[in-house]
C-alpha positions in Angstrom: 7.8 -68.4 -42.2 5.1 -67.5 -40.0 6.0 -67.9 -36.4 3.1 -69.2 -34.5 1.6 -70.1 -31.1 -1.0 -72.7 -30.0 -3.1 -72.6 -27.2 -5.9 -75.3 -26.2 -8.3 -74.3 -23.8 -8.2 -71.1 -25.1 -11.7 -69.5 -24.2 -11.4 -70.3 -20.4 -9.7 -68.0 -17.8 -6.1 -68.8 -18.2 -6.3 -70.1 -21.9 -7.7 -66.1 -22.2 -4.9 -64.6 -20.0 -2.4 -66.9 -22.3 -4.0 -65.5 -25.5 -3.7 -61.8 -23.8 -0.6 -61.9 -22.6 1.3 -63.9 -25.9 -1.0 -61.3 -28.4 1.6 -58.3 -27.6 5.1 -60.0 -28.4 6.8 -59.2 -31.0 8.5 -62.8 -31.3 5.0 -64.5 -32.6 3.2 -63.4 -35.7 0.0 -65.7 -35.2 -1.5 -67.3 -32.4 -4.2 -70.0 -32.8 -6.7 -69.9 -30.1 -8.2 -73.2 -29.8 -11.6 -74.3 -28.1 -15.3 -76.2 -28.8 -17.7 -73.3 -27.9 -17.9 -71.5 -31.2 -19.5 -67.6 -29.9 -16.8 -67.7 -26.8 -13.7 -68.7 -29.2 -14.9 -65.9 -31.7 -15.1 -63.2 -29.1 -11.4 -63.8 -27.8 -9.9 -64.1 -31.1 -11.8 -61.1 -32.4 -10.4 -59.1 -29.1 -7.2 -60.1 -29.4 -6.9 -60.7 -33.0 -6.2 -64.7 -32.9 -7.1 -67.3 -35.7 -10.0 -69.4 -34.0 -9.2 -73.1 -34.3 -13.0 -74.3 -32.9 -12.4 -78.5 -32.9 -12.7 -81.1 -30.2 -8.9 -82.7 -29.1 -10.9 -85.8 -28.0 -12.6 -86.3 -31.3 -10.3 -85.5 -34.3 -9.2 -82.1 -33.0 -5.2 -83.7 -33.1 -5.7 -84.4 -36.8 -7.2 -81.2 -37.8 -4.4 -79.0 -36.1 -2.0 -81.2 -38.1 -3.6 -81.2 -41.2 -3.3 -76.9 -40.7 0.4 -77.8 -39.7 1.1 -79.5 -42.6 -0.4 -77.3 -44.7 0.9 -73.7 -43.3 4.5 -75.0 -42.6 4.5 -72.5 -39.8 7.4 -72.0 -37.0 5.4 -73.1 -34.1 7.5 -71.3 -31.6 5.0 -71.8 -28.6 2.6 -74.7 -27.7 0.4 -74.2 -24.3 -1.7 -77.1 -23.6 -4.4 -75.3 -21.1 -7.4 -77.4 -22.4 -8.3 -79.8 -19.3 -11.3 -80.9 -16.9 -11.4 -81.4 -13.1 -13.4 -83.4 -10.9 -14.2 -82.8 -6.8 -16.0 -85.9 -5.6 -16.1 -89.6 -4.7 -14.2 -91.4 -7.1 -16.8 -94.4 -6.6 -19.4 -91.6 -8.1 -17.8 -91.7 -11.4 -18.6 -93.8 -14.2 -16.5 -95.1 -17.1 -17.4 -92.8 -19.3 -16.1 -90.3 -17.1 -12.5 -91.6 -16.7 -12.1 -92.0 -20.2 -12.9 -88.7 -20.5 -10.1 -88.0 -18.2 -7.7 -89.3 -19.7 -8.5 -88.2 -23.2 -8.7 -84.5 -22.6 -6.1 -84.7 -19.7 -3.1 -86.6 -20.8 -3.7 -88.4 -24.3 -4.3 -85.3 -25.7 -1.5 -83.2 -24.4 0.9 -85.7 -25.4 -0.8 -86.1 -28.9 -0.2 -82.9 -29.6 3.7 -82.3 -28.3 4.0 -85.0 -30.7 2.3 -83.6 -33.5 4.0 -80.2 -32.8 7.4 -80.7 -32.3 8.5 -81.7 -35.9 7.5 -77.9 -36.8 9.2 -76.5 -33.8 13.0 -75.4 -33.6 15.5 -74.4 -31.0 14.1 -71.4 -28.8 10.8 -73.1 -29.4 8.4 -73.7 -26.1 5.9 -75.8 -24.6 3.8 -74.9 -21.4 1.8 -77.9 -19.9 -0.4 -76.8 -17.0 -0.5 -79.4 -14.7 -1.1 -78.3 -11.3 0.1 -78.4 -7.4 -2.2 -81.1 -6.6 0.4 -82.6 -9.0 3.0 -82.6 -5.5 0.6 -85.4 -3.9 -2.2 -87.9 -4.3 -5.4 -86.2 -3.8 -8.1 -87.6 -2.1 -11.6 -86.4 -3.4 -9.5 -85.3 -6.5 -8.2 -88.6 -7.2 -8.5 -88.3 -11.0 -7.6 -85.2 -11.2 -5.0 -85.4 -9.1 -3.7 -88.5 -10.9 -3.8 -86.7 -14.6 -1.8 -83.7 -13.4 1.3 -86.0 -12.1 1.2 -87.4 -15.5 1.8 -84.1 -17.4 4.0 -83.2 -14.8 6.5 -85.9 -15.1 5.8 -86.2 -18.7 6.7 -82.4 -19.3 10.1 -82.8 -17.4 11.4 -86.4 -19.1 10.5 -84.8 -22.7 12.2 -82.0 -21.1 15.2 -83.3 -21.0 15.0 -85.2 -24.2 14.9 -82.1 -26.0 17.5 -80.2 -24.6 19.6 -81.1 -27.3 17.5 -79.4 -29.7 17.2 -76.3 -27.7 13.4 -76.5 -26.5 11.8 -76.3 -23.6 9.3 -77.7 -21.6 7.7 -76.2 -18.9 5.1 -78.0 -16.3 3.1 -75.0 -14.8 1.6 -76.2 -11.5 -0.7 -73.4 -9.6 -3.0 -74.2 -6.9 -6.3 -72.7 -6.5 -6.3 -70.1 -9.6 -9.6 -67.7 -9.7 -11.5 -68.1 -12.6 -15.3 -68.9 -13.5 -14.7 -72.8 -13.2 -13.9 -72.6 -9.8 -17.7 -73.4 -7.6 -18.3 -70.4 -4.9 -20.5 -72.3 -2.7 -21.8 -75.9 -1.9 -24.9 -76.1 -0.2 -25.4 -73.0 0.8 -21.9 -72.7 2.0 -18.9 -70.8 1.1 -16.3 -72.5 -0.5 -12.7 -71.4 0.9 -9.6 -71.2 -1.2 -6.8 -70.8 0.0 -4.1 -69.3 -1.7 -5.7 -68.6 -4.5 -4.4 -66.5 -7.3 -5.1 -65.0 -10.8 -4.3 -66.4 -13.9 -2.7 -63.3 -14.9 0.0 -64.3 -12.4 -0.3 -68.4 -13.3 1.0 -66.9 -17.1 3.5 -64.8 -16.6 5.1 -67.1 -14.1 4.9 -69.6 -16.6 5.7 -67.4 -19.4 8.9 -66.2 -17.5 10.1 -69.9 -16.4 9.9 -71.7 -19.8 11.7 -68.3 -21.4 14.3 -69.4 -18.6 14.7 -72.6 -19.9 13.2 -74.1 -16.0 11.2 -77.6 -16.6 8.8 -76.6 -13.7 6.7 -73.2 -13.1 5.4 -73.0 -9.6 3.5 -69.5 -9.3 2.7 -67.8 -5.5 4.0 -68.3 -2.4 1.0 -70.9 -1.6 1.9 -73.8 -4.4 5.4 -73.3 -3.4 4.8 -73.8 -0.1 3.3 -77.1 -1.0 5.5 -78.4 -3.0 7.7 -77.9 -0.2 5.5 -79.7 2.6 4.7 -82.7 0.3 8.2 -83.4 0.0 9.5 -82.9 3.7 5.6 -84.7 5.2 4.7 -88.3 4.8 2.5 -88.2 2.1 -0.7 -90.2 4.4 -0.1 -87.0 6.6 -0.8 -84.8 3.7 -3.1 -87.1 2.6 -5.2 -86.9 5.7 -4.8 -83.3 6.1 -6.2 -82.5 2.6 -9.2 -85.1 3.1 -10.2 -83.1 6.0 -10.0 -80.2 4.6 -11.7 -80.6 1.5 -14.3 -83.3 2.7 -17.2 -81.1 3.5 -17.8 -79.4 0.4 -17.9 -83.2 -1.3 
């Protein structure tokens, strides 16, 4: 039986590292790479000699990995759901449409596919949800975003410990600032400033490391850590305020 992996979000920056990084164990036979931009998809997989799944998760992308589920009767012995969108602005500035699309791509279709994937996934088997350290507080100016990431994270450690049982993990991954090319350099003429932030080639093999540990939460560099720890020892309007502040003027 083929022992696989699934990644979503697999053309950006750490959806790319993931591919990378999983593409050289010897415990995985096959790793499906999947993403909506066709050329991008087809240049990873071709590099790193993936199987390009190019669907949409928000429109029928659950279905089709299922259908390839059914059919292959693969070992999925790793799922990473990577594929999600962020927002930096008023939350008043969004529209419905918007939100929706929030929650579709950030937590219905995370969960949809846990779901999906753990009937073909045994003990040993692992799933890495990147969530995020805005994930330690509410986020002002990142309020949807923000809001999303809690979900996966406490979603990630309750199925967590449903499965122990069974022998699988699940891992919620929660970086801070991470440099890749979604990240905005400059607002107005201004340089944006982030601090603590770190490459995805660290976010994966922290995460990589943790849910090989058997650990329900991946917290990589000394930054996010940090955090975590403030948010739980400061009143959370402190935080609150001090985040506002320091994010306001590139909103």
């Amino acid at each position: 039986m083929t022992k696989i992996a699934i990644i979503t979000g697999a053309t950006g920056g750490i959806g790319k590292e993931f591919v990378k990084q999983i593409s050289v164990r010897d415990d995985i036979d096959e790793i499906w790479a999947v993403g909506r931009n066709e050329d991008k998809l087809a240049a990873i997989c071709s590099e790193y000699k993936a199987v390009p799944v190019q669907t949409d998760l928000t429109d029928g992308g659950i279905e089709v990995i299922q259908t390839r589920l059914n059919e292959s009767k693969s070992d999925v012995r790793l799922l990473v759901n990577n594929a999600g969108i962020a927002y930096m602005g008023m939350f008043a500035d969004m529209d419905p449409q918007q939100i929706d699309k929030f929650v579709q791509i950030n937590c219905s279709a995370p969960a949809k596919l846990m779901n999906v994937v753990l009937p073909f996934m045994k003990e040993g088997s692992g799933i890495i949800n990147l969530s995020s350290a805005s994930s330690f507080q509410p986020n002002p100016y990142l309020a949807m975003y923000s809001a999303s990431k809690i979900y996966l994270k406490n979603l990630s450690r309750a199925v967590n410990i449903e499965l122990k049982s069974r022998g699988i993990t699940v891992t919620s991954s929660c970086p801070g600032w991470v440099d890749t090319e979604l990240l905005p350099r400059t607002k107005d003429g201004q340089t944006i400033k982030y601090t603590g932030m770190i490459s995805a080639e660290k976010v994966v093999t922290r995460a990589l490391k943790d849910n090989a540990k058997g650990k329900d939460m991946s917290v990589p560099g000394f930054f996010a850590k940090y955090f975590r720890f403030y948010s739980k020892v400061t009143p959370t309007y402190i935080v609150m305020n001090m985040w506002s502040n320091s994010v306001r003027k590139y909103v």
